[in-house]
C-alpha positions in Angstrom: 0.0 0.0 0.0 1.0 3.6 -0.7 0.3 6.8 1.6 -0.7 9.1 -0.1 0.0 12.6 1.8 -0.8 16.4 0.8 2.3 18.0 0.6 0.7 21.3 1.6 0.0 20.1 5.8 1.2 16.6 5.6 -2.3 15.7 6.4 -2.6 12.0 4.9 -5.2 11.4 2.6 -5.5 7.6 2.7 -3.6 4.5 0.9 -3.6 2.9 -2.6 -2.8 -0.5 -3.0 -0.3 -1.6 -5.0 -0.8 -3.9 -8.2 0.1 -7.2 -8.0 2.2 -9.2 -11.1 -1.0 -11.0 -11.2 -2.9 -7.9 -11.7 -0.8 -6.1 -14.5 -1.1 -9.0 -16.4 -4.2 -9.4 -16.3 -4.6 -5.4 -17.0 -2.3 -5.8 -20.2 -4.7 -8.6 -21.1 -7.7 -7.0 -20.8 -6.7 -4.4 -22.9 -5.0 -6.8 -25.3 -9.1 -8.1 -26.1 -10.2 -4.1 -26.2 -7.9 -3.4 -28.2 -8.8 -6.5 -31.1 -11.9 -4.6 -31.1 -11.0 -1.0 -31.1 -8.1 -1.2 -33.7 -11.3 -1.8 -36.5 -13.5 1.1 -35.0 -13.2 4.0 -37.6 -11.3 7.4 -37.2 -14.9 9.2 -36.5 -15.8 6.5 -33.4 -12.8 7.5 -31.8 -13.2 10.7 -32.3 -16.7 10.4 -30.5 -15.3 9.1 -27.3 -12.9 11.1 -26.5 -15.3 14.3 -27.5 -17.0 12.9 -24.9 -14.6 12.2 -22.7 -13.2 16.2 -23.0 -16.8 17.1 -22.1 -16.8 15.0 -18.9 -13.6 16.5 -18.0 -15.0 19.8 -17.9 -18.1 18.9 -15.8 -16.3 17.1 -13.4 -13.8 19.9 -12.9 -14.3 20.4 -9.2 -13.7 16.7 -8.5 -10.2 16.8 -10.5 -9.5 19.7 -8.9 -10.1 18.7 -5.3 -7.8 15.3 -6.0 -5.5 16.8 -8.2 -4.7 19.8 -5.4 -4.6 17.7 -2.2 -2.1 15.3 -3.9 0.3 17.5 -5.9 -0.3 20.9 -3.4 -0.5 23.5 -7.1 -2.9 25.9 -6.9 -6.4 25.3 -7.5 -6.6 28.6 -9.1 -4.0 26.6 -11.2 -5.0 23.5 -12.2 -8.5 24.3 -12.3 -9.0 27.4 -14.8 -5.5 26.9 -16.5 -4.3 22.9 -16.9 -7.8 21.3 -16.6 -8.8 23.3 -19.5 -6.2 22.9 -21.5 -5.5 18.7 -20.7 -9.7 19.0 -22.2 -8.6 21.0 -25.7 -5.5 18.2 -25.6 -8.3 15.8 -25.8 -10.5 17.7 -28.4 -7.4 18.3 -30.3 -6.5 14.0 -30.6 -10.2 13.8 -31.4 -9.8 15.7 -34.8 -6.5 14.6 -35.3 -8.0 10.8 -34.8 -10.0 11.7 -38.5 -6.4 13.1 -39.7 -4.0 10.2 -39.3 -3.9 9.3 -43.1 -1.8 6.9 -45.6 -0.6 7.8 -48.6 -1.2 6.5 -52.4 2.0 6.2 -54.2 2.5 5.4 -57.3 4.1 2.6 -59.6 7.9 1.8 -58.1 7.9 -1.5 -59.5 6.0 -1.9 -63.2 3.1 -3.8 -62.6 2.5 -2.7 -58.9 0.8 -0.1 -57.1 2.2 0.4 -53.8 0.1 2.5 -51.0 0.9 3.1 -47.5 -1.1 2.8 -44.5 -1.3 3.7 -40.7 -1.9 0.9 -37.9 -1.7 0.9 -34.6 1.0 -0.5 -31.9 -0.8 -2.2 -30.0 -0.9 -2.2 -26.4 0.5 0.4 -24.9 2.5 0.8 -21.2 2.4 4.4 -19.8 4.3 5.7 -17.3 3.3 9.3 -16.0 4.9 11.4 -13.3 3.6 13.2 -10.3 4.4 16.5 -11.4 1.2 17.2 -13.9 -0.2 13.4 -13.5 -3.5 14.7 -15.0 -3.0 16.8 -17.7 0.2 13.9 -18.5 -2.5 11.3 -18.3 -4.0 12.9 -21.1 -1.0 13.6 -22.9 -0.4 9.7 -23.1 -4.4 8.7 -23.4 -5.0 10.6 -26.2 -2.9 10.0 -29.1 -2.5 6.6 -28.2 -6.8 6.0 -28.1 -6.6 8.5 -31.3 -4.7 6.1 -32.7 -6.5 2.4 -32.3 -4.4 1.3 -29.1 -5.3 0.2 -25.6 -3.9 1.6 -22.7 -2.7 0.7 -19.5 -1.5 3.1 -17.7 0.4 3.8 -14.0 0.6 6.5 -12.5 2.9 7.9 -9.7 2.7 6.5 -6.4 2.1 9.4 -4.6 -0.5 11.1 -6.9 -2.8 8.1 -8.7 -6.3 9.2 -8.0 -6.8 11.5 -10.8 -6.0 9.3 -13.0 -7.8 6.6 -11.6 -10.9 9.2 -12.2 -10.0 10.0 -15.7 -10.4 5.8 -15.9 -13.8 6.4 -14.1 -14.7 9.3 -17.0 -13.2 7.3 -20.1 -15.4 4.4 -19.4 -18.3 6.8 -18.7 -17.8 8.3 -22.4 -18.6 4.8 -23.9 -15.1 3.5 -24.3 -15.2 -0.5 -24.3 -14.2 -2.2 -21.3 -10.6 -2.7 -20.7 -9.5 -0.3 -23.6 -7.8 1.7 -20.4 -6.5 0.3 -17.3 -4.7 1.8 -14.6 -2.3 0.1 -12.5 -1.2 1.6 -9.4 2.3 1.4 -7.5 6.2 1.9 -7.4 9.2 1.4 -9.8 8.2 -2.9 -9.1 4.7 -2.6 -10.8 6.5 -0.1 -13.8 9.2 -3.0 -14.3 6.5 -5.5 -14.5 4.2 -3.3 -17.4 7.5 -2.7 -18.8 8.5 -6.2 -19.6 5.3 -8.2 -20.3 5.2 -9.4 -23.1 1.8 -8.7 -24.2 3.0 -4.4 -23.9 4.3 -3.9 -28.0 4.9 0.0 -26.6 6.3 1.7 -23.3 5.7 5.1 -23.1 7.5 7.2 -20.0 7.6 10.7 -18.7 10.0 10.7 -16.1 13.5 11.9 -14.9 16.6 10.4 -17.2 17.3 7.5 -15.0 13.9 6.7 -15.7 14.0 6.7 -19.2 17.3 4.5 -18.8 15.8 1.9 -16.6 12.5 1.5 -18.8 14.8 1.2 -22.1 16.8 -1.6 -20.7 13.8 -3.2 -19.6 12.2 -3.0 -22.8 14.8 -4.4 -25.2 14.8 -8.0 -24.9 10.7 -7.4 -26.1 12.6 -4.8 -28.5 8.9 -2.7 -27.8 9.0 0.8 -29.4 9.5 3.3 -26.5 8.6 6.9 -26.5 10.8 8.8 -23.6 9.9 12.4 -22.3 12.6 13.1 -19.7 14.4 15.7 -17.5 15.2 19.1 -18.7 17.7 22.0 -17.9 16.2 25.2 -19.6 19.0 27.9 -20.1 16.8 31.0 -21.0 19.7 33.5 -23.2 19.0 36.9 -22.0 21.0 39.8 -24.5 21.9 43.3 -23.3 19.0 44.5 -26.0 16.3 42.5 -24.0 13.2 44.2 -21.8 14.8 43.4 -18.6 11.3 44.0 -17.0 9.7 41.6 -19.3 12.5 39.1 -19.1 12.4 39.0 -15.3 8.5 38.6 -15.3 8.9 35.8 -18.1 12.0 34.1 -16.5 10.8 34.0 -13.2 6.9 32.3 -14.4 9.0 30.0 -15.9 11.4 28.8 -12.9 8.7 29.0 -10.8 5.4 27.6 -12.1 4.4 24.1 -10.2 7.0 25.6 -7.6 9.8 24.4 -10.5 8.5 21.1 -10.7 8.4 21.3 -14.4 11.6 19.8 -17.0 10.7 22.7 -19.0 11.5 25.4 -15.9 13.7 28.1 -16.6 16.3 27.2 -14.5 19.6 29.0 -16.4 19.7 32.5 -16.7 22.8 33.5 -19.3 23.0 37.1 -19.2 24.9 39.7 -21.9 27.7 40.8 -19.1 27.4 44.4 -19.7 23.5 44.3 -18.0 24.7 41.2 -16.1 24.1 43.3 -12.6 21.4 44.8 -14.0 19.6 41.7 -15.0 20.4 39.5 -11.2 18.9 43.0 -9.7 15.5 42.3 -11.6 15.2 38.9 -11.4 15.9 39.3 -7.7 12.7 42.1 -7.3 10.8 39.4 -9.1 11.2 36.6 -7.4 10.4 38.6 -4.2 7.2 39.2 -5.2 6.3 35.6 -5.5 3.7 34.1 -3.3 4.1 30.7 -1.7 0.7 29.7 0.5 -2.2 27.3 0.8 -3.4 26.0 -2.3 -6.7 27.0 -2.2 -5.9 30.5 -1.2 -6.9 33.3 -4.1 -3.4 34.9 -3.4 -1.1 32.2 -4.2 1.5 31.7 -6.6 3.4 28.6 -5.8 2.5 26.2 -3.7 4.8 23.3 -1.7 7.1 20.9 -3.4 5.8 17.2 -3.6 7.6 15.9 0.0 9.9 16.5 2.6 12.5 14.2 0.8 12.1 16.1 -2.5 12.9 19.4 -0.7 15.7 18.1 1.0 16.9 17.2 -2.2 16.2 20.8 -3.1 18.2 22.4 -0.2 21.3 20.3 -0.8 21.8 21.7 -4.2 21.0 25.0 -3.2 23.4 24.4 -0.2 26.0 22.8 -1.8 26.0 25.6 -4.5 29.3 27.5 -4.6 28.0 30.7 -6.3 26.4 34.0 -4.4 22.5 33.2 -3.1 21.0 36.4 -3.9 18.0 35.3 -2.2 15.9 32.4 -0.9 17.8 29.4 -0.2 16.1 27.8 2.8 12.8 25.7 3.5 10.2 27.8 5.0 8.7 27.3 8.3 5.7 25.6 9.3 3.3 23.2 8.1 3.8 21.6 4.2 7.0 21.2 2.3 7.4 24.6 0.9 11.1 26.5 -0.5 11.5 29.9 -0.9 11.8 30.9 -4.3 15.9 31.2 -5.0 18.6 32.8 -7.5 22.2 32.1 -7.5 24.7 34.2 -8.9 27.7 34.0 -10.0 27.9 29.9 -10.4 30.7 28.1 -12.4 29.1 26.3 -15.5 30.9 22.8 -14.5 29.2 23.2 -11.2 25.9 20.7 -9.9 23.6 23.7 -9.6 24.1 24.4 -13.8 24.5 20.3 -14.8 21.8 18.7 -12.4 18.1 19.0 -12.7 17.1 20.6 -9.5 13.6 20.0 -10.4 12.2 23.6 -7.5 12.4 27.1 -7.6 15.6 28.0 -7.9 17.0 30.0 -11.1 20.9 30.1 -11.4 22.8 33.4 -13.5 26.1 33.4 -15.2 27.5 36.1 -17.8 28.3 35.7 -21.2 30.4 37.2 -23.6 28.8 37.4 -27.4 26.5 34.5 -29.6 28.9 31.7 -29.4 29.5 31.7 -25.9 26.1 31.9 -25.0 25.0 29.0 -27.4 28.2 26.9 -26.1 26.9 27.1 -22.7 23.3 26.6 -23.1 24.2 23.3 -25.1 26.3 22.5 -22.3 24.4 20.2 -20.6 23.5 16.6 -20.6 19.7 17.9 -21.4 17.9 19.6 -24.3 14.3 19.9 -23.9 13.7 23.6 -23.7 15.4 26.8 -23.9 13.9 30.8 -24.6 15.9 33.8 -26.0 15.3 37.3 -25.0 16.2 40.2 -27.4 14.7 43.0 -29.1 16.6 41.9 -32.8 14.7 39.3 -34.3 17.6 38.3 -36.8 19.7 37.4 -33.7 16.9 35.5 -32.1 16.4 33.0 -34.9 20.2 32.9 -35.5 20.6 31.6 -31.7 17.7 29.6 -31.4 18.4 27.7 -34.5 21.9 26.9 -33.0 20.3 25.5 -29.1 20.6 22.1 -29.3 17.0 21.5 -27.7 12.8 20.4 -28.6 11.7 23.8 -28.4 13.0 27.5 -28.2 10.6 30.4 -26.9 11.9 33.7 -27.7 11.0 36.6 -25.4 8.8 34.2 -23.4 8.9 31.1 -21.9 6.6 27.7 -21.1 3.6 28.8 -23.5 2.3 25.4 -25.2 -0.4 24.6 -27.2 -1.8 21.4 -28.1 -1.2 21.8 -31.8 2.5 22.1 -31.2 4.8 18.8 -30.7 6.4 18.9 -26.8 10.0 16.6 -27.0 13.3 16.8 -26.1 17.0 15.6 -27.8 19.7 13.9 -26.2 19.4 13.4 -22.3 15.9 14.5 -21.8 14.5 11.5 -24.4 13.2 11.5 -27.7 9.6 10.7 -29.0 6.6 13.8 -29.4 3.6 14.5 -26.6 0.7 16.6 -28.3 0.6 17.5 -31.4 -0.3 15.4 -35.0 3.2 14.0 -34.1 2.0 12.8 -31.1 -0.9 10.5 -32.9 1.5 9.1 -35.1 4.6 8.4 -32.5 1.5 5.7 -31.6 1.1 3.9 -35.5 3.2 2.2 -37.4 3.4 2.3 -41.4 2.3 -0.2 -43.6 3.1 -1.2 -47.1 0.9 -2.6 -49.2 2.1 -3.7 -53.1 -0.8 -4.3 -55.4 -0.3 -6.7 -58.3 -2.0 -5.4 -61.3 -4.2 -7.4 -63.6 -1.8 -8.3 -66.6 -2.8 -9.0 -70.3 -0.9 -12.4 -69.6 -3.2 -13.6 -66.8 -6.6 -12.7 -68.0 -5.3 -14.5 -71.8 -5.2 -17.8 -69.4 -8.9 -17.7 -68.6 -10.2 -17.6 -72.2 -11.9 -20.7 -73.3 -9.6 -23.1 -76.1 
């Protein structure tokens, strides 16, 4: 059994068992029969359900909210008017994109032959989601794969299963056959076990990188596709022609929404040296202004980190950082696992603070000298998610951004996603597309199909003597 507590009092909110080997078998078999069925169902039938489903979301938005809050500790002002909303579009979005995932007719390659190309599904598929947006990731997995002609079984994170387990509750409600989802609760056991049966063709993981490099070893000897969404290190490239006001107000949203618990945070601040000071200064007043408090309180910003043990791990980068705290830097008192909102100055590029993924609210600066520099030390780390450039020259914005090594580059912004735009990474933060067309078709496979024609030769043979 897992306790599940609320990271905002430490109240505990009750226990979820966890699955059994016997139980994610029998999940992955379940859907393995719904999945027979729903592979022949057309584009427009899937379409239906998960219109449905979207709709269903939106009515039961005070439940999400309720479990989502008390589990994760985000603002309900949060989740409920900005997420919720958007995980619903996601879902309206893989509906239309359902009655979009074409083939395509080719032509003659070889005389005699008409070859044309078709779009299948995986299979089964084996999700993985985190605890940092386990709703709105739920969907992010759900939907392309349903869209698609999968199944799905899914587990969430230990500590924050039950809105998934009530988007389940919802899919079934929209008319979706039985077994076509399944959820599977647990720990890094019951993910080994979905991982390796046999009867999973597909794993699909958002997760830190160790993660990603646990699941792939476990999936090889079934050599199942696997689709990896994985830690991030966001430098965001701040030029001496950039609106310090705006760049502070855009940097700091991104370090600090879900309290930093995000791969895509803004966590590196590169700034032009000559408004290097200048720059710190601003991001410093920002950050100030930040409001950490009680989920369900109008006022907040941020709410706590996940656990205690998460923010410990917070506080020992922060305390094992060599560079200047300009401010923040500690836990804050009382009940809930809560950090004040922190930037370091003046760190060393090779240091743990720039290479690790803190995964809180804590921004790091370091100066720069010209383009190259900038671009050498954004690309200089193991990750390449996100990134976001901040100048008033456009030339120098694309010329940058097409040089970061990284999914997705936001120039005088950063975070803003929509759901008709792919969300991946390169190198250590995985490969493989959430949301998006992309998304639908990271869960098909091509076909080729060759077509004899009818030839003067054969239809001679059927004439009478």
């Amino acid at each position: 059994m897992a306790t599940l507590i609320n990271p905002a009092d430490g109240r505990v909110l009750g226990e979820v068992p966890e699955t059994t080997a016997e139980g994610v078998a029998a999940a992955v078999r379940a859907a393995r029969e719904a999945y027979e069925q729903w592979r022949e169902t057309t584009p427009g039938e899937r379409a239906r359900v998960l219109l449905r489903l979207a709709d269903l979301v939106e009515q039961d938005a005070e439940e999400l909210t309720r479990l989502e809050v008390e589990e994760t500790g985000k603002p309900a002002a949060v989740f409920r008017d900005g997420e919720l909303p958007f995980a619903a579009d996601n879902l309206r979005f893989f509906a239309g994109a359902a009655r979009s995932l074409e083939g395509t007719g080719a032509g003659v390659f070889s005389p005699g032959y008409t070859s044309v190309l078709v779009r299948r599904p995986v299979g089964v598929v084996g999700s993985i989601a985190p605890w940092n947006f386990p709703f709105v990731m739920a969907v992010w997995k759900i939907g392309p794969a349903i869209a698609g002609g999968n199944a799905v079984v899914i587990k969430p994170a230990p500590t924050t299963p039950r809105s998934t387990l009530r988007l389940a509750e919802l899919f079934a409600k929209a008319g979706a056959p039985e077994g076509l989802l399944r959820v599977v609760t647990g720990g890094a056991e019951v993910g080994r076990t979905l991982v390796t049966d046999p009867g999973v063709d597909m794993v699909s993981v958002t997760g830190s990188t160790e993660t990603g490099r646990a699941v792939m070893r476990g999936a090889v000897d079934g050599l199942k596709r696997v689709h990896l969404e994985l830690g991030g290190k966001a430098p965001a490239l701040v030029f001496a022609d950039a609106s310090l006001e705006e760049m502070a107000a855009g940097v700091v949203m991104g370090a600090t929404y879900n309290t930093g618990q995000d791969c895509t945070a803004a966590t590196r601040v590169y700034i032009e040296r000559p408004r290097y000071a200048e720059a710190v200064e601003a991001l410093r007043e920002t950050l100030a202004r930040v409001r950490p408090g009680d989920p369900w309180a109008a006022d907040s910003d941020i709410g706590p980190l996940i656990s205690a043990a998460h923010r410990e791990r917070v506080h020992g980068f922060v305390s094992r950082a060599s560079g200047r705290i300009v401010c923040g830097g500690a836990p804050m008192d009382g009940p809930g696992f809560y950090y004040t909102p922190t930037l370091i100055a003046d760190v060393d590029q090779s240091s743990e603070v720039v290479q690790g993924e803190i995964f809180g609210p804590v921004l790091v600066a370091m100066p720069f000298d010209g383009e190259d520099e900038a671009v050498s030390l954004a690309n200089g780390t193991p990750y390449g998610l996100a990134s976001s450039v901040w100048s008033s020259d456009v030339s120098r914005a694309l010329r940058v951004s097409h040089r970061l090594d990284v999914g997705v580059t936001w120039v005088n912004d950063h975070l803003p996603i929509a759901s008709e735009a792919p969300h991946g990474g390169v190198k250590g933060s995985g490969f493989g597309k959430d949301m998006s067309q992309e998304a639908v078709r990271e869960y098909s496979v091509t076909r080729h199909l060759m077509i004899k024609h009818a030839a003067p030769a054969a239809r001679d043979s059927f004439r009478p003597a």
